[in-house]
Steps between C-alpha positions, in 0.01 A plus 500: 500500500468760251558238183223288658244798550595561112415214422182453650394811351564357172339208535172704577538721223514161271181424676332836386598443126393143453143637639498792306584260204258239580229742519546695158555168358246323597216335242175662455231258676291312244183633338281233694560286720244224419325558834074464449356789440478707826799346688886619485651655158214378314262741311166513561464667155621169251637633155442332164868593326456191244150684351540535135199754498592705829074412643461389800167350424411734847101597437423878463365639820078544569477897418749549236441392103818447285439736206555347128510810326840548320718809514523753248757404236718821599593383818804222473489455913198359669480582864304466837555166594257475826296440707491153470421359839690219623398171664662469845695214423618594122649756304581586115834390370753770473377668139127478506195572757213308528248625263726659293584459173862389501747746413652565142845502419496857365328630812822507738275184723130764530193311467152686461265591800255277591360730737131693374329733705134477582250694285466908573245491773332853599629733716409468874333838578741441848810496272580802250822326433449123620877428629646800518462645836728526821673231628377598844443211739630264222708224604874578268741217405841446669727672276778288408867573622677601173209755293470411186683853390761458727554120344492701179727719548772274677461289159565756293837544635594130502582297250320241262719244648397634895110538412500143358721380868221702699199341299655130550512537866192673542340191324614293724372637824178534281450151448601422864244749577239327282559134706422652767197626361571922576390593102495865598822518628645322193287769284689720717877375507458511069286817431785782511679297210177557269626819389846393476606551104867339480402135577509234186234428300453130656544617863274748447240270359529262803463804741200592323360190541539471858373848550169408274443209688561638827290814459204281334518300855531823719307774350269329272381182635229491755745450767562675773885555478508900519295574775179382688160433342277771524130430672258687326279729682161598505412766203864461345550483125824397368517907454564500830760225516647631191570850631621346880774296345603781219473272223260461162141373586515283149836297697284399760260360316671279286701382779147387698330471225304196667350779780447788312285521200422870547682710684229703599372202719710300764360246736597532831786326659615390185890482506696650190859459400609879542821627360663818659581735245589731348637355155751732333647395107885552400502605071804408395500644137812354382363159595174578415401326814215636731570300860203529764609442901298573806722591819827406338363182375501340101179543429533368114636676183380584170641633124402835377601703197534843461242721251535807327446697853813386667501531901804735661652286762388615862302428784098510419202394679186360412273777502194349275355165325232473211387170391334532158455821530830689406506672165786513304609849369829487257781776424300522195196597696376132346236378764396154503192417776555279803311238391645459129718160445751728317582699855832520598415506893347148419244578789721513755633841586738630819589806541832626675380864412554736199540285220670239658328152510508078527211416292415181287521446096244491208319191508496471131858337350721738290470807674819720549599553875369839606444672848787491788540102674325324298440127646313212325128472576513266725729609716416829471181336686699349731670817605213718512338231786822526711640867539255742638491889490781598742762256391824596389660449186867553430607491118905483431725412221 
């Protein structure tokens, strides 16, 4: 009796193994499964991995302008590869976003923004600092499980080897995520390994160009993927919607740009693409990477170098903004006026207090890098339109 329970209980334990092999050995499912778009394993975001050129041949969106000017010759990285907004049915091909130009070799896969913001309107006598006020009443995002810190700081610890097996999986459920048409929730599942910093150069480019297509889709386009449109009321400016939803007034309106021409006037019952804020930017100074996210989402990314006023690392807040208007004062005591092509704030100037600052670059070519962040002058533009006073900023090495 005994030798027969024995060797039942063997013949179970053989059972265990053989599972417990079959399931660590068995094959990853294939990328697609040929399905139309919509149905099964298929994507309904189709990839072009045969393009020579990286375009999609996707159109830029009504409300943003793809800016020709070219980057000052000190800056070897071109950056801020959004918001392109993406057609339901298509998406860029895994190194380039539509409306970009596509990346160069030297640039570790960046492309240059495409996104402009609107031109300086007045300030609404209702707004002191349009986009800056409480979130009171203002509908937040859904945080996502893992904070993008936490993700952060768990990659850290683990290996190149680990961060690249986390990013592969995560990919995965992204795309399945993406067939079944749930874009935030992809933005979601690959936004904590934006600030990851061990991953390979060509993983890192793919990522990036997932999370640049994915946040053009979610946060830029007109659609409503982060929360409900907003039905204008009677006597509201974009002030007003600005300041419910804690985010920059200028974001707004180049998102619904068709609707809003001045955002001291809104019809009535007109429904705008809203986007819950606030934004907050990660500095990485070794990188030399500025990343944006709102709520734990990618929001894009953009290069920076550093001037002659280096920032401490730390935790700052926006605490002012000057468009055109900020005079440059040296060490030296040299001053150069705010609206003088030779400025080092190119225009664009955000303060983090004391002499800290993310400001923009002289528009004229040659000029040596001055000031603290110093971004080109386009996406200093860009930047300016997104964060608003209030936003945090977190610079590291």
């Amino acid at each position: 009796m005994n030798t027969l329970k024995s060797a039942a209980l063997l013949v179970v334990l053989l059972g265990v193994l053989y599972g417990v092999y079959v399931a660590l050995n068995k094959p990853d499912p294939p990328e697609h499964a040929g399905n139309a778009p919509g149905e099964g394993g298929s994507p309904l975001i189709e990839y072009n991995r045969d393009s020579a050129t990286g375009s999609s041949g996707s159109a830029s969106p009504v409300g943003y302008e793809e800016s020709n000017a070219a980057l000052p010759s000190n800056r070897s990285v071109r950056g801020g590869a959004y918001p392109s907004q993406l057609d339901s049915g298509a998406m860029p091909p895994p190194t380039t976003v539509p409306g970009s130009a596509p990346p160069s070799t030297s640039s570790g896969g960046l492309a240059r923004s495409t996104y402009e913001s609107p031109a300086d309107s007045p300030a609404s006598p209702n707004a002191a600092s349009p986009g800056s006020a409480s979130t009171a009443g203002a509908p937040q995002l859904e945080l996502t499980p893992a904070a993008s810190e936490t993700a952060q700081a768990a990659a850290d610890a683990a290996s190149p080897a680990l961060a690249a097996y986390a990013l592969r999986r995560d990919l995965a459920e992204a795309e399945q995520l993406v067939a079944e048409g749930k874009y935030r929730s992809a933005l979601a599942k690959l936004s904590p390994h934006c600030l990851h910093t061990e991953l390979p150069t060509e993983q890192r480019a793919v990522l990036y160009s997932w999370l640049d297509a994915l946040a053009g889709k979610v946060i830029y386009s007109r659609e409503h993927l982060l929360a409900a449109a907003h039905q204008v009321r009677k006597g509201e400016t974009l002030y007003d919607v600005a300041q419910q939803y804690n985010v920059e007034y200028r974001l707004l309106q180049n998102i619904n740009g068709r609707e809003v021409s001045n955002p001291d006037v809104l019809i009535p019952s007109t429904e705008l693409k809203v986007v819950p804020g606030p934004f907050r930017a990660d500095v990485n100074l070794t990188k030399g990477e500025l990343t944006l996210l709102v709520n734990d989402l990618y929001a894009g990314r953009f290069p920076f170098t550093v001037g002659d006023q280096p920032p401490q690392p730390g935790e700052y807040r926006i605490v002012d903004k000057r468009s055109q208007q900020k005079t440059y004062v040296g060490f030296d005591g040299r001053m150069v006026p705010a609206n003088d092509p030779a400025n080092p704030y190119g225009g664009w100037w955000i303060s983090l207090g004391g002499e800290v600052a993310i400001h923009g670059s002289p528009t004229t070519p040659g000029n040596k890098t001055l000031g603290c962040i110093s971004l080109s002058p386009n996406d200093a533009k860009d930047v300016y339109g997104i964060v608003s006073i209030g936003s945090d900023v977190k610079i590291h090495r």
